[in-house]
VMD Tcl script that builds the backbone (N, CA, C; Angstrom):
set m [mol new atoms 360]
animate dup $m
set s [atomselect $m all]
$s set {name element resname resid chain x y z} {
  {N N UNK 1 A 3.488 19.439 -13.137}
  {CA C UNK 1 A 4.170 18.495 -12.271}
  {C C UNK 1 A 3.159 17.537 -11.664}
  {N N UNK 2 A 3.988 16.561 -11.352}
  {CA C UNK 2 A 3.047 15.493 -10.911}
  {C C UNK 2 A 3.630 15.021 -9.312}
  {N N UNK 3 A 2.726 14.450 -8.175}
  {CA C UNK 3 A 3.275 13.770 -6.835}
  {C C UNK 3 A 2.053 13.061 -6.719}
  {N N UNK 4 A 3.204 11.817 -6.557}
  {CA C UNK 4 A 2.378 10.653 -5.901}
  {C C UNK 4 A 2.654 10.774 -3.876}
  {N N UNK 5 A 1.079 10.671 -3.666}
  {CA C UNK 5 A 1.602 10.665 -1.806}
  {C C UNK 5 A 0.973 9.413 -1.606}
  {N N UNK 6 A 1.835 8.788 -0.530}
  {CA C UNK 6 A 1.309 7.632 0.237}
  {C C UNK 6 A 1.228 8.226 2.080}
  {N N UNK 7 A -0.324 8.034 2.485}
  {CA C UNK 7 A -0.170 8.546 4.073}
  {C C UNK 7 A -0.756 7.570 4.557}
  {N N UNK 8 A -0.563 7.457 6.353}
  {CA C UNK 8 A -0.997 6.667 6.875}
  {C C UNK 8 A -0.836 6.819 8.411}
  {N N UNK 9 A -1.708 5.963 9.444}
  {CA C UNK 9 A -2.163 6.446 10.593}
  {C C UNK 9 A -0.451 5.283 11.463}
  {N N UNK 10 A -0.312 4.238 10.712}
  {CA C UNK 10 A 0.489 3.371 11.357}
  {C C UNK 10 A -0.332 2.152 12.122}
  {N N UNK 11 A -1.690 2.348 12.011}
  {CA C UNK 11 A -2.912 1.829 12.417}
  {C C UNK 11 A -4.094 1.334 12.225}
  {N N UNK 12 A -3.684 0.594 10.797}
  {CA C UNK 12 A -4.349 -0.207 9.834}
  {C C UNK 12 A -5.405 0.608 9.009}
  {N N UNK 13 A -4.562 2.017 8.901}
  {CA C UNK 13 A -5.505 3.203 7.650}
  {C C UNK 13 A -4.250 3.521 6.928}
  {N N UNK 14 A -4.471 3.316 5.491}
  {CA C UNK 14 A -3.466 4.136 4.317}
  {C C UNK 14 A -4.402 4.529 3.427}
  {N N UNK 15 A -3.521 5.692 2.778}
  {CA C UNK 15 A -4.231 6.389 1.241}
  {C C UNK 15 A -3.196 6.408 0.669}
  {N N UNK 16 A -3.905 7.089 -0.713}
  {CA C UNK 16 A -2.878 7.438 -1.457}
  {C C UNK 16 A -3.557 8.317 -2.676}
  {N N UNK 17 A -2.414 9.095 -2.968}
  {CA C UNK 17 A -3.040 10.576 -4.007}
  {C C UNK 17 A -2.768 11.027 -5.277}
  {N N UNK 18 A -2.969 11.201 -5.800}
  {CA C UNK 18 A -2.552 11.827 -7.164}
  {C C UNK 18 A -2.467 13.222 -7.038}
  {N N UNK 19 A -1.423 13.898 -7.476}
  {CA C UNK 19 A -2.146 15.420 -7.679}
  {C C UNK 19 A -1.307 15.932 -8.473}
  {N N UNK 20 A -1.994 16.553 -9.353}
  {CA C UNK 20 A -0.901 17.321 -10.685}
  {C C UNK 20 A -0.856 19.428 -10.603}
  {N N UNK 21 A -0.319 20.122 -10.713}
  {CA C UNK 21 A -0.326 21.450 -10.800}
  {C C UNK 21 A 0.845 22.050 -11.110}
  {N N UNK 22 A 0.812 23.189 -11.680}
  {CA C UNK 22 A 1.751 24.101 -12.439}
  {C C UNK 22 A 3.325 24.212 -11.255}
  {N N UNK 23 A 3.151 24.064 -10.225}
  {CA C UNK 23 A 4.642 23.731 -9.563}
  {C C UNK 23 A 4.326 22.820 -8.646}
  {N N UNK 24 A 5.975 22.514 -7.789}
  {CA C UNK 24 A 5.722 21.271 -7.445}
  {C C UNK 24 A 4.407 20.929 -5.960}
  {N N UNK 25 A 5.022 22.112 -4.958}
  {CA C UNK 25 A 4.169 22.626 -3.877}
  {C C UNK 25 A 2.608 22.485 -4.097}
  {N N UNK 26 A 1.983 23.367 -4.811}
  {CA C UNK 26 A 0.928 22.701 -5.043}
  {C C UNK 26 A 0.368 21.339 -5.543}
  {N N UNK 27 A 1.117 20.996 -6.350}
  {CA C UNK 27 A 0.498 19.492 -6.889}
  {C C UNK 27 A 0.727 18.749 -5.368}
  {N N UNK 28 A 1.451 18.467 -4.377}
  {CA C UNK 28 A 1.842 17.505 -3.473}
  {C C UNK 28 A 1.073 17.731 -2.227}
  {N N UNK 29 A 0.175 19.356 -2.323}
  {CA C UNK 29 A -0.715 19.334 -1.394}
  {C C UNK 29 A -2.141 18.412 -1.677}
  {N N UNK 30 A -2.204 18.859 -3.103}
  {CA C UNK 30 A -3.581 17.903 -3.485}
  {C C UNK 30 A -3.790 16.869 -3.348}
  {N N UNK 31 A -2.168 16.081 -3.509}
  {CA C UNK 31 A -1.761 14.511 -3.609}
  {C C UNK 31 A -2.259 14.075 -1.946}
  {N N UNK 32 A -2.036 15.184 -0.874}
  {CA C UNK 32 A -2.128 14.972 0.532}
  {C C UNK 32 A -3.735 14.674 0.701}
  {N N UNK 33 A -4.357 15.619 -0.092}
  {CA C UNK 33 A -5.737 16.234 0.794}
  {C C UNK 33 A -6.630 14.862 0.040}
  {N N UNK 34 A -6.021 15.043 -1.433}
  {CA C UNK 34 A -6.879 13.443 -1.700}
  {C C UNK 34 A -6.804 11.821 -0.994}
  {N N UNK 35 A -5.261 11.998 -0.292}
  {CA C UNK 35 A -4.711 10.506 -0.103}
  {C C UNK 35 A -5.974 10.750 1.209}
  {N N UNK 36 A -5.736 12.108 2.287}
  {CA C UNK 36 A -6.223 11.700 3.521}
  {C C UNK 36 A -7.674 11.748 3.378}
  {N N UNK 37 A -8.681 12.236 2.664}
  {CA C UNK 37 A -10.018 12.108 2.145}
  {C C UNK 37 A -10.493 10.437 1.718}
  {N N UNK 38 A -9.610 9.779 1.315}
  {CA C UNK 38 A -9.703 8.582 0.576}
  {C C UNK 38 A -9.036 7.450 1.181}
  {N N UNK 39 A -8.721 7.253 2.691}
  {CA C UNK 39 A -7.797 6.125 2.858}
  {C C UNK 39 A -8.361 5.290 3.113}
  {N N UNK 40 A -7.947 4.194 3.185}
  {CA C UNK 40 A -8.992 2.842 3.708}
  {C C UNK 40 A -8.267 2.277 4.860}
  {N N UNK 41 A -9.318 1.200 5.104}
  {CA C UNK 41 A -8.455 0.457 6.383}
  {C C UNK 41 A -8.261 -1.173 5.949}
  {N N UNK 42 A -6.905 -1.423 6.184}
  {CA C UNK 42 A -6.157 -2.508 6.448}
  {C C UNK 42 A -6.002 -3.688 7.586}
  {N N UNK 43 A -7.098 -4.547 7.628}
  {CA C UNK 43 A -7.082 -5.469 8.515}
  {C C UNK 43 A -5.512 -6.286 8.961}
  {N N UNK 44 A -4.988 -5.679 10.066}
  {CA C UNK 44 A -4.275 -5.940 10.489}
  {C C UNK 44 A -4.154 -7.355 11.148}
  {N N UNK 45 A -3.613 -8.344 11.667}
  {CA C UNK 45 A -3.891 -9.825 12.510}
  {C C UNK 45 A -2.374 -9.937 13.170}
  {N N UNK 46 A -2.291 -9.552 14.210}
  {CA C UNK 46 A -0.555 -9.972 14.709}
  {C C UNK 46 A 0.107 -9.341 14.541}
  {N N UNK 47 A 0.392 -8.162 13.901}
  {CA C UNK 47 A 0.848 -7.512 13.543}
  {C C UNK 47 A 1.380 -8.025 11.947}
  {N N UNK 48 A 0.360 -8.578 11.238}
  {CA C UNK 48 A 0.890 -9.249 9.839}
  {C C UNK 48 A -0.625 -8.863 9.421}
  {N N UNK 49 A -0.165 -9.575 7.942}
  {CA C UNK 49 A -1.547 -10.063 6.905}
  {C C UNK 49 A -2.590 -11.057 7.519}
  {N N UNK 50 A -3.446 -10.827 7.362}
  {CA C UNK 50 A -4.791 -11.898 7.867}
  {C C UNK 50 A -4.570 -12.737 6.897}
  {N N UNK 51 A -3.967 -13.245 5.743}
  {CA C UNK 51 A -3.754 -14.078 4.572}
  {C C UNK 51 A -3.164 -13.686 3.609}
  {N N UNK 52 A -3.145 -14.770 3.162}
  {CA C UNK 52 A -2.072 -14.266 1.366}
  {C C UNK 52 A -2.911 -13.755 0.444}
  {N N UNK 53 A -2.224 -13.157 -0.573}
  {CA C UNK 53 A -3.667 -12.482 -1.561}
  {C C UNK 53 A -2.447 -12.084 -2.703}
  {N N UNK 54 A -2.912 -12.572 -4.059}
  {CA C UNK 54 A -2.448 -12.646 -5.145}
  {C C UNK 54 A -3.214 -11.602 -5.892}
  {N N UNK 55 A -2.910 -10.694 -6.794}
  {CA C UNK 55 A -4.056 -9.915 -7.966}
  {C C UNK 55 A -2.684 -8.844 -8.560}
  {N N UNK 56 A -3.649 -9.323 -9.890}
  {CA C UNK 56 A -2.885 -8.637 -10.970}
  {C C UNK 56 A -3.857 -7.384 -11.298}
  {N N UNK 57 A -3.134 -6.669 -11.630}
  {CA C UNK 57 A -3.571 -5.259 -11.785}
  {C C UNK 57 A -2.657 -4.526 -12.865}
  {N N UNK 58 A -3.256 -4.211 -14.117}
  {CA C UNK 58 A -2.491 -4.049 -15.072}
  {C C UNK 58 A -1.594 -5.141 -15.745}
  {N N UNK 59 A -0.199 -4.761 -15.924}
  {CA C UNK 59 A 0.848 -5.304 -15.436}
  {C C UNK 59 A 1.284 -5.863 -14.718}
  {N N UNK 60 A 0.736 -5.530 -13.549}
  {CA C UNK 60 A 1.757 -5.936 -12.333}
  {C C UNK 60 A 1.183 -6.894 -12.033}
  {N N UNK 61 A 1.532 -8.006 -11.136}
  {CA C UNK 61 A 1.000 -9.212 -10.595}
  {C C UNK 61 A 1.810 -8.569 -9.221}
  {N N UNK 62 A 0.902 -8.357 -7.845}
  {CA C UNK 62 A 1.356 -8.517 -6.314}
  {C C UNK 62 A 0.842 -9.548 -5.535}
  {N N UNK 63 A 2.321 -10.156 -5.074}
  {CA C UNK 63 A 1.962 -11.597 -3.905}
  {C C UNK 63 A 2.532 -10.631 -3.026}
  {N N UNK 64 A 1.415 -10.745 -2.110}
  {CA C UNK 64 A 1.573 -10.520 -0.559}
  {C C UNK 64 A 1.211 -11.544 0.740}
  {N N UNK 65 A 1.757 -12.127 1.761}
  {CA C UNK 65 A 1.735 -12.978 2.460}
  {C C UNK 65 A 2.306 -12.481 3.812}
  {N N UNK 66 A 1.250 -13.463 4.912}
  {CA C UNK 66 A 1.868 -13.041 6.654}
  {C C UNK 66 A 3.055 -13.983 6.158}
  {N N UNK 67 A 3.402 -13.237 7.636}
  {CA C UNK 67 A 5.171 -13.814 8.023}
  {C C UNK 67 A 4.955 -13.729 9.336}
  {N N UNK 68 A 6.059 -14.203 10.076}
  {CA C UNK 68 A 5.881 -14.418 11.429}
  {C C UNK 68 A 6.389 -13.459 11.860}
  {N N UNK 69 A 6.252 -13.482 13.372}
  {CA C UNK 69 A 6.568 -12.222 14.476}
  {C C UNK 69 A 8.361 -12.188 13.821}
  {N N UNK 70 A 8.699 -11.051 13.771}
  {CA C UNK 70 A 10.715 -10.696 13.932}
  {C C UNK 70 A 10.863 -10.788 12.697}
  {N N UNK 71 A 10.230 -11.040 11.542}
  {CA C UNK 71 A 10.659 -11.178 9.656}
  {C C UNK 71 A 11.211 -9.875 9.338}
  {N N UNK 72 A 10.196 -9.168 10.315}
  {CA C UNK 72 A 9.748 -7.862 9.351}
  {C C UNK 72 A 8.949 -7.704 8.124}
  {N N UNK 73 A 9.538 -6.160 7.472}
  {CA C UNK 73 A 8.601 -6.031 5.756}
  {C C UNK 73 A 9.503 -6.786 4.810}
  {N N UNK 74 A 9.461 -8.238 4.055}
  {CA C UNK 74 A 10.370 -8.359 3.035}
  {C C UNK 74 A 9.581 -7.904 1.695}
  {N N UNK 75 A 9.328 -6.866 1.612}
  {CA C UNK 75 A 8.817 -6.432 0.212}
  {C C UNK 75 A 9.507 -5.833 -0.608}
  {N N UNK 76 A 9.598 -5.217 -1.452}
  {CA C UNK 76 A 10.119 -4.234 -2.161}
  {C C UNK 76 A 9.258 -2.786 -3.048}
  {N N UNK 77 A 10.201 -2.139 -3.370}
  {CA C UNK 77 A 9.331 -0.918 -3.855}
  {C C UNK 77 A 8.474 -0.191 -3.142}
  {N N UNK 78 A 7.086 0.230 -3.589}
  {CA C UNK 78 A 6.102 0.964 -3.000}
  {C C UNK 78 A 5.668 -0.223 -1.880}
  {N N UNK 79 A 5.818 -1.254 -2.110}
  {CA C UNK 79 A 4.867 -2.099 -1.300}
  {C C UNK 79 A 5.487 -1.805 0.219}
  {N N UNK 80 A 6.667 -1.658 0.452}
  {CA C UNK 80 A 6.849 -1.636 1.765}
  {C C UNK 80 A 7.008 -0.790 2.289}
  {N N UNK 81 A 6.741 0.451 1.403}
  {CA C UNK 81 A 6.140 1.931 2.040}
  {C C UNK 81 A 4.857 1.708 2.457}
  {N N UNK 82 A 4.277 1.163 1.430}
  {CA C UNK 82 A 2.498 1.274 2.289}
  {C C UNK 82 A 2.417 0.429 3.517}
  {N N UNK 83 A 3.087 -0.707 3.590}
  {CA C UNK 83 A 2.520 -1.650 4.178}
  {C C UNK 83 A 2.997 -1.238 6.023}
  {N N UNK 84 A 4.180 -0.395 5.258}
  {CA C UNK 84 A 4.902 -0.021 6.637}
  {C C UNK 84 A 3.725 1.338 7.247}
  {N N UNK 85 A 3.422 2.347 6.175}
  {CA C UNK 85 A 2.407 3.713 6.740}
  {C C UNK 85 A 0.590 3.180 7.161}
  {N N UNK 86 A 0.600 1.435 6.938}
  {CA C UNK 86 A -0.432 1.108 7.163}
  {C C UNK 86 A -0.304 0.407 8.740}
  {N N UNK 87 A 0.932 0.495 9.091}
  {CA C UNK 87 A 1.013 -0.314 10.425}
  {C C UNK 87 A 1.438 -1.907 10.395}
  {N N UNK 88 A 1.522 -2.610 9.190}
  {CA C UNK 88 A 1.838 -3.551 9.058}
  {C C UNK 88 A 3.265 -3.957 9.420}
  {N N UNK 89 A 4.055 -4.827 10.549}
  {CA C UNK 89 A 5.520 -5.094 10.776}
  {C C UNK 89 A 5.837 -6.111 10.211}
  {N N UNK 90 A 4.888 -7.780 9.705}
  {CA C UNK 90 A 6.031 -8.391 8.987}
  {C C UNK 90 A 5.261 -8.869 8.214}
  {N N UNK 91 A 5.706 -8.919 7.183}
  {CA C UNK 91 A 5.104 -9.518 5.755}
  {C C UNK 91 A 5.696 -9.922 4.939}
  {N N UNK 92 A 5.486 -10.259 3.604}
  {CA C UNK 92 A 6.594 -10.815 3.051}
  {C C UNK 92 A 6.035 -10.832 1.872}
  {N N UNK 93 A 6.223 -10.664 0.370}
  {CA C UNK 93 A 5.766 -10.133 -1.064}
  {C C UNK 93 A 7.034 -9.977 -1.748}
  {N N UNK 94 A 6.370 -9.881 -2.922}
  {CA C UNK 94 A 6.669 -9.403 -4.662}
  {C C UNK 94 A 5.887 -8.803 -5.500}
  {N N UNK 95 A 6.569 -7.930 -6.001}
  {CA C UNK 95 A 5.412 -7.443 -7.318}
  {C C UNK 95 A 6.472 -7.968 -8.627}
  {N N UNK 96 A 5.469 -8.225 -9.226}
  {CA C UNK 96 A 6.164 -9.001 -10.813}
  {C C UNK 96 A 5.851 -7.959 -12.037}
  {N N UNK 97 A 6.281 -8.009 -13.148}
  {CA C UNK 97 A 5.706 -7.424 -14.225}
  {C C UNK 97 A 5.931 -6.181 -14.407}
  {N N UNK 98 A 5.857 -5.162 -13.879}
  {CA C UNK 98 A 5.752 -3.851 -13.546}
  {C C UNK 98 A 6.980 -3.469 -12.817}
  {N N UNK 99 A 7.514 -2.113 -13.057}
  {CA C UNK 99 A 8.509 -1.506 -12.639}
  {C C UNK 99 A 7.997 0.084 -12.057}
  {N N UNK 100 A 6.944 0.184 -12.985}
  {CA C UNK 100 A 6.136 1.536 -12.910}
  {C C UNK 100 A 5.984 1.583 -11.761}
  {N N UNK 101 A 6.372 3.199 -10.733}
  {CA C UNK 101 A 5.792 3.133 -9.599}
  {C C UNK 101 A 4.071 3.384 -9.017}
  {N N UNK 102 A 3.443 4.383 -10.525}
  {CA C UNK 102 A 2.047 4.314 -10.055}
  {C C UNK 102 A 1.156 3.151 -10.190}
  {N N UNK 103 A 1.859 2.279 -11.083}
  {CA C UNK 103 A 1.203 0.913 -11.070}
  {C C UNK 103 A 1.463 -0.038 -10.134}
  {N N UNK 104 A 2.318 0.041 -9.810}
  {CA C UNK 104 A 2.718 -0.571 -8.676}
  {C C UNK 104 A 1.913 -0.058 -7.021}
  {N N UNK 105 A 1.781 0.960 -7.127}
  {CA C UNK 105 A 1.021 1.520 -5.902}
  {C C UNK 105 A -0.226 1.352 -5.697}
  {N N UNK 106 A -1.484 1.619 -7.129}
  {CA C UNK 106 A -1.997 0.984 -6.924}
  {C C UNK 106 A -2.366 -0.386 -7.187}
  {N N UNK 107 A -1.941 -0.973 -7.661}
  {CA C UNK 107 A -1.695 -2.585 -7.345}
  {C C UNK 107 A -1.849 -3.207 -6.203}
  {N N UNK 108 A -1.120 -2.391 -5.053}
  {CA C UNK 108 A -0.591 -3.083 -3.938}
  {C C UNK 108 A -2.186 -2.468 -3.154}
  {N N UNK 109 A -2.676 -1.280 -3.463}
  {CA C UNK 109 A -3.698 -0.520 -2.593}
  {C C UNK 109 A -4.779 -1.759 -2.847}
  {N N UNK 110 A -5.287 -2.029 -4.425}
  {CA C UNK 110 A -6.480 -2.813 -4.448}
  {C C UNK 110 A -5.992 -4.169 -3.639}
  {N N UNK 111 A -5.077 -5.015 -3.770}
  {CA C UNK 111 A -4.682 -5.826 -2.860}
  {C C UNK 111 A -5.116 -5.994 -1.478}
  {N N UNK 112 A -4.461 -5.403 -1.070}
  {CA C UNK 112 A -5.050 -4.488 0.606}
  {C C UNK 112 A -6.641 -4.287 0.866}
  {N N UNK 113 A -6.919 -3.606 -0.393}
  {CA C UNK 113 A -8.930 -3.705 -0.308}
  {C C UNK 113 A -9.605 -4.744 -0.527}
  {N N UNK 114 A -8.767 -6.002 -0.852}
  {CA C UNK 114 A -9.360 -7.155 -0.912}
  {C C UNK 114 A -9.027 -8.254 0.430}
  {N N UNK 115 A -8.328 -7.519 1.066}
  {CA C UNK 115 A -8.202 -8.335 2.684}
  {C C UNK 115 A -9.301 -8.585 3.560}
  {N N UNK 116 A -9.470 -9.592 3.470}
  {CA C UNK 116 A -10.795 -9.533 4.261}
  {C C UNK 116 A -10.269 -9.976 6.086}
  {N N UNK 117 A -10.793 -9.797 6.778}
  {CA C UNK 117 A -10.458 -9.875 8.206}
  {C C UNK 117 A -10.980 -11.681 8.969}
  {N N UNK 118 A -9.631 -11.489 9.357}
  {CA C UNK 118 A -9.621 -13.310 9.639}
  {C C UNK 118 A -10.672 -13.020 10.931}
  {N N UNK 119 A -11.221 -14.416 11.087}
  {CA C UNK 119 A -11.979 -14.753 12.295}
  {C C UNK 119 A -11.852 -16.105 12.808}
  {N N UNK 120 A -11.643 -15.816 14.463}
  {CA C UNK 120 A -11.369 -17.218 14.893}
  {C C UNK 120 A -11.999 -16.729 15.907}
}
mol reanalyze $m
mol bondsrecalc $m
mol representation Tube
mol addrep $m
């Protein structure tokens, strides 16, 4: 069996895990212990994206972009699980190409690791 985990502080830290084992219980602990060993941090700005950021990954092509205060997450799929367990409230995206959810997940993760933190 296989579990994908997505965790997060709500506080500009997410991971995410792989973990495979002979039932389901175990594989979804590994998926835990790797996501929380491995999370990164998400430059938060306003409670949005510090900028837009385009990257294809595989298949998938993810546009992610701030939005203003009250939008909320308009994403879809995995993206607005992470973006939501990363603390992020409004944003606004697509993922293209891809339907796959592990491609899609990480897609959206390297995305996120390419945010660099606005300065004014």
């Amino acid at each position: 069996f296989s579990a994908l985990v997505v965790v997060g502080d709500g506080n500009g830290k997410v991971g995410i895990g792989l973990g495979r084992g002979l039932e389901v219980p175990p594989a979804i602990q590994k998926a835990m212990n790797y996501a929380k060993k491995h999370m990164i941090k998400v430059p938060v700005y306003k409670n949005t994206l510090p900028h837009e950021i385009k990257l294809k990954y595989k298949a998938a092509l993810v546009l992610l972009k701030p939005a203003p205060e009250g939008t909320g997450l308009k994403v879809g799929s995995v993206a607005r699980v992470i973006l939501d367990l990363a603390g992020v409230q409004n944003a606004s995206g697509k993922i293209i190409g891809s339907r796959n959810q592990l491609v899609n997940t990480y897609a959206v993760m390297n995305a996120l690791r390419r945010l660099k933190i606005r300065s004014n």
